[in-house]
C-alpha positions in Angstrom: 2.9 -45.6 7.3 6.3 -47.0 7.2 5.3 -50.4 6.9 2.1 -50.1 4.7 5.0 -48.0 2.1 7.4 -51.3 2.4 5.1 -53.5 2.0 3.8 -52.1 -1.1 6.9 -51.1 -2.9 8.1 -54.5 -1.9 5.3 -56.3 -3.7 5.7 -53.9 -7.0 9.5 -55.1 -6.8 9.0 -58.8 -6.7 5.6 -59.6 -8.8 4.7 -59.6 -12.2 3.8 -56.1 -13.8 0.8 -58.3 -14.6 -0.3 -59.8 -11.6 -3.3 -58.3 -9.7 -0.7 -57.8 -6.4 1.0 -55.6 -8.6 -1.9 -53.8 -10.0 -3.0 -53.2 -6.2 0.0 -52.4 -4.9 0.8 -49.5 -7.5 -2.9 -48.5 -7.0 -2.4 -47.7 -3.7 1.4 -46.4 -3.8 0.0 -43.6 -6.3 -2.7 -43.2 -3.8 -1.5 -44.1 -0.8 -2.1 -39.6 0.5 -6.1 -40.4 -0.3 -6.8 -43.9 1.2 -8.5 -42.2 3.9 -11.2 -41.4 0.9 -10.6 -44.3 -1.0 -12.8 -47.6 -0.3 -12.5 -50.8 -1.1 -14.4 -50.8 -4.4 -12.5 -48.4 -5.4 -9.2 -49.7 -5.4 -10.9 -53.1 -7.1 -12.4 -51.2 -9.7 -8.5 -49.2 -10.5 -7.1 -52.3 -10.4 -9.5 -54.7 -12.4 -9.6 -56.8 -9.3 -11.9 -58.0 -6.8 -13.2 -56.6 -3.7 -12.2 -60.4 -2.2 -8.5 -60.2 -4.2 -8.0 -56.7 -2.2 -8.5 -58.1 0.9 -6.7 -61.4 0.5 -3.6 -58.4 -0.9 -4.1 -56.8 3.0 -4.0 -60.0 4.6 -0.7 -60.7 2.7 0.5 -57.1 3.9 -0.3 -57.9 7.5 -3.7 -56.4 7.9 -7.0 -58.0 9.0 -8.8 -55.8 6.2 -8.5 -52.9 3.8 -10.2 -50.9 7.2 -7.3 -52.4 9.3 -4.8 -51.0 6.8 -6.1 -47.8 6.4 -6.4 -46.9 10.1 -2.7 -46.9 10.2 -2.9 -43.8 8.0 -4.4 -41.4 9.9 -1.2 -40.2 11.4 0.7 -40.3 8.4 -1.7 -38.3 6.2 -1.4 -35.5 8.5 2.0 -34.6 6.9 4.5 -35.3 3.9 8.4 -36.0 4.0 10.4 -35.8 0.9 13.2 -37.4 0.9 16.5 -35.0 1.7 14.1 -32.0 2.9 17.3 -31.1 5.1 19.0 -29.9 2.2 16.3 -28.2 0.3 16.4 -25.3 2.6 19.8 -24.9 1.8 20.9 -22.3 -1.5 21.4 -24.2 -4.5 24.8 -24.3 -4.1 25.2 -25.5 -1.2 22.9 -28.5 -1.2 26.1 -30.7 -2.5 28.9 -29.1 -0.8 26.8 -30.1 2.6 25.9 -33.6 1.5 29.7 -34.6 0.6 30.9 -33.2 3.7 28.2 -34.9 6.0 29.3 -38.3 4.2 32.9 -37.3 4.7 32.0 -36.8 8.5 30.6 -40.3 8.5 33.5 -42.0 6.8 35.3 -41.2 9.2 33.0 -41.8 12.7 32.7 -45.2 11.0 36.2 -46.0 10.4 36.9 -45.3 14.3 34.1 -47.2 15.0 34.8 -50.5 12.9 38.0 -51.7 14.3 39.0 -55.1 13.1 37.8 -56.8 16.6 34.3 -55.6 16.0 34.2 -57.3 12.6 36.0 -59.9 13.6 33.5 -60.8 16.5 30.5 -60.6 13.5 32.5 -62.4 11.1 33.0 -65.2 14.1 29.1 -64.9 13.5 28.7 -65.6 10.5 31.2 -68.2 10.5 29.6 -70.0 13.2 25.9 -70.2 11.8 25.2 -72.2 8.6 21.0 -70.8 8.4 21.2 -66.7 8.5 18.4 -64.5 7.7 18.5 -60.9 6.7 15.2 -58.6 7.9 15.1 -55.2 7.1 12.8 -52.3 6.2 12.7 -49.3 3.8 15.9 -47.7 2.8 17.5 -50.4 4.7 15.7 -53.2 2.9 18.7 -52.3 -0.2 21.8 -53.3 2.4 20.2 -56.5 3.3 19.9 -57.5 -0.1 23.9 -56.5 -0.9 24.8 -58.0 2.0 23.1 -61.3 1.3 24.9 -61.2 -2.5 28.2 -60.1 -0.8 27.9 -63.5 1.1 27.1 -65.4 -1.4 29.9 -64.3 -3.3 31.9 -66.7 -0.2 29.2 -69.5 -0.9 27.1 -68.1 2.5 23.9 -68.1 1.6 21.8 -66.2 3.7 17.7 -65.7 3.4 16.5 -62.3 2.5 12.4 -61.7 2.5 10.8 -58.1 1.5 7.6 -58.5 2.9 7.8 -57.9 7.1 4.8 -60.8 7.7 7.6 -62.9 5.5 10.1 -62.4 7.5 7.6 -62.8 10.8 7.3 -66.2 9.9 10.8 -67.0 9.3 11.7 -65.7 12.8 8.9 -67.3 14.7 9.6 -70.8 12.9 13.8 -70.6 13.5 15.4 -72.2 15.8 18.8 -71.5 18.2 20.4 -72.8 15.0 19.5 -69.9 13.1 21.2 -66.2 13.4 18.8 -63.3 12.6 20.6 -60.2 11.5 18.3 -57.5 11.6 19.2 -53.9 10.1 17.5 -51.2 11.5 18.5 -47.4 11.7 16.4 -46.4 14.3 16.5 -49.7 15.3 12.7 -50.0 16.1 12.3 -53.3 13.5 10.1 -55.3 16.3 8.0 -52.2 16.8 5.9 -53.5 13.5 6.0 -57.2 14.4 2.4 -58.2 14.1 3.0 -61.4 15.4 3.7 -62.5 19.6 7.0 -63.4 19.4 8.6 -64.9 23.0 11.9 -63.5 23.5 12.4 -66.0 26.4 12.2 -68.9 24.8 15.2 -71.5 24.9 14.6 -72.5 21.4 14.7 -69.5 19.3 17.3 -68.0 16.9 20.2 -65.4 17.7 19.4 -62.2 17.5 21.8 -59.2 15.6 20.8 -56.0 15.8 22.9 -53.2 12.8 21.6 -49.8 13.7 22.6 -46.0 13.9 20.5 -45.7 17.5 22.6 -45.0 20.2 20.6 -45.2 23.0 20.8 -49.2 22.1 23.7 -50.2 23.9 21.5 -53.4 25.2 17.8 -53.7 23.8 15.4 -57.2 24.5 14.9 -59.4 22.4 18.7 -58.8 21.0 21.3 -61.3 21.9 24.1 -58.6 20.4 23.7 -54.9 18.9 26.1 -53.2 16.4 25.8 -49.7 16.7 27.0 -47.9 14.0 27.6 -44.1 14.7 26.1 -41.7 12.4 24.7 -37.8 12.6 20.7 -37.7 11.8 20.6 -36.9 8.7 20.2 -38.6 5.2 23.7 -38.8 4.3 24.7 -40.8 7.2 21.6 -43.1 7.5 21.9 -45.4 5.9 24.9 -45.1 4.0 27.0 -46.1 7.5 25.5 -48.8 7.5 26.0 -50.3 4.3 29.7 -49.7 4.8 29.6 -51.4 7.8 28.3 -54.4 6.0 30.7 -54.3 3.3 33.9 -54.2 5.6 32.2 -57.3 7.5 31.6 -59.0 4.2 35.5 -58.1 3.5 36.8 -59.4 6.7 34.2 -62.4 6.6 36.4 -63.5 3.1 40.1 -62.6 4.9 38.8 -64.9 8.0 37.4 -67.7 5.4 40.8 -67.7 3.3 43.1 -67.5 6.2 41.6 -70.9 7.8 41.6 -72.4 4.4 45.2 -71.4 4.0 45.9 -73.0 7.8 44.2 -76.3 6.8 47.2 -76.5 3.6 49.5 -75.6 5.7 48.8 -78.3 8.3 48.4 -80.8 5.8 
């Protein structure tokens, strides 16, 4: 379910209102709770499409066929979670008293936890690898993309993709010159790899993992693990995270200036 959701709400984000990808795609997000109903013919005749175009769309989401993708389902359509169900049980008034004060919480479990040698040793990172590439998922999908324009505001450019079978191929056809930063809350990302990927190999790219899960003090395929503390609920995941990137990104720039500043100075 998670993955069929990212993948569609990727493609709605990065085609063309106009495009049949993006006349499938919002097909199926507005009936993504019936697809076990729903056949093929169906979601070519709502989206003035083929029955070929739909499965070419699958095939670009990952899936054999439309059956492929809608066997993943049966699990999900079982239930329904809204987004901050934790605090809807709560009185009205004190839905937002509890949110601040969980993010409060956080602020300061990740301020402990970010000390200035952990983002120094990422920073060293980034600093060391000119080909990066960002893979995330879902709600954490959002950090990868400011963290790949918070580089770039230091001229590191680093790849971003939005569709997992995208990034797939980027990993499987890296290198060791390559550092994969992978953000992940539960930090399951490889759980969903489609693709055989051999962690053993001598030729492949290094391996980040930015999570909340800490029971992932040393995970394969992972070459190094930043785990970023957080309570389970919505509050802290994944706003930790995306604090955690920003103070890298800020400590990235002080490390860039300072050995800019040490090459004037030796001059």
């Amino acid at each position: 379910m998670k993955k069929l959701r990212n993948g569609l709400y990727a493609v709605l984000n990065s085609t063309s209102s106009d495009s049949s990808d993006y006349r499938i795609a919002k097909y199926l997000i507005s009936n993504i709770y019936k697809l076990k109903k729903i056949s093929v013919e169906d979601i070519a005749k709502g989206s003035f499409v083929s029955k070929s175009t739909v499965s070419r769309f699958c095939r670009r989401l990952g899936y054999e066929d439309y059956q492929s993708m809608r066997q993943t389902m049966h699990v999900a359509l079982t239930g329904r979670y809204h987004r901050y169900d934790e605090y809807l049980a709560l009185p009205k008034e004190d839905m937002t008293h509890e949110y601040f004060r969980q993010h409060v919480e956080m602020l300061h479990v990740v301020r402990e936890y970010a000390t200035d040698e952990v983002l120094e040793q990422f920073s060293n990172l980034l600093l060391k690898y000119e080909n990066i590439g960002l893979c995330a998922q879902m709600h954490a999908y959002p950090i990868a993309l400011n963290f790949q324009m918070e580089l770039s505001s230091y001229d590191k450019i680093a790849n971003c993709f939005n569709i997992l079978p995208e990034q797939e191929s980027f990993i499987q056809q890296c290198g060791s010159e390559t550092l994969i930063i992978v953000i992940s809350s539960s930090g399951r990302y490889f759980e969903d790899f489609q693709s055989y990927f051999d962690y053993n190999k001598p030729n492949r790219p290094y391996l980040v993992l930015v999570t909340n899960n800490q029971r992932l003090k040393a995970s394969r395929p992972y070459d190094k693990i930043f785990i970023i503390p957080s309570d389970n609920n919505t509050a802290s995941q994944p706003m930790s995270m995306q604090i955690f990137t920003n103070l890298v990104t800020m400590h990235f720039g002080k490390m860039l200036r300072e050995k800019s500043e040490n090459i004037l100075t030796d001059r």
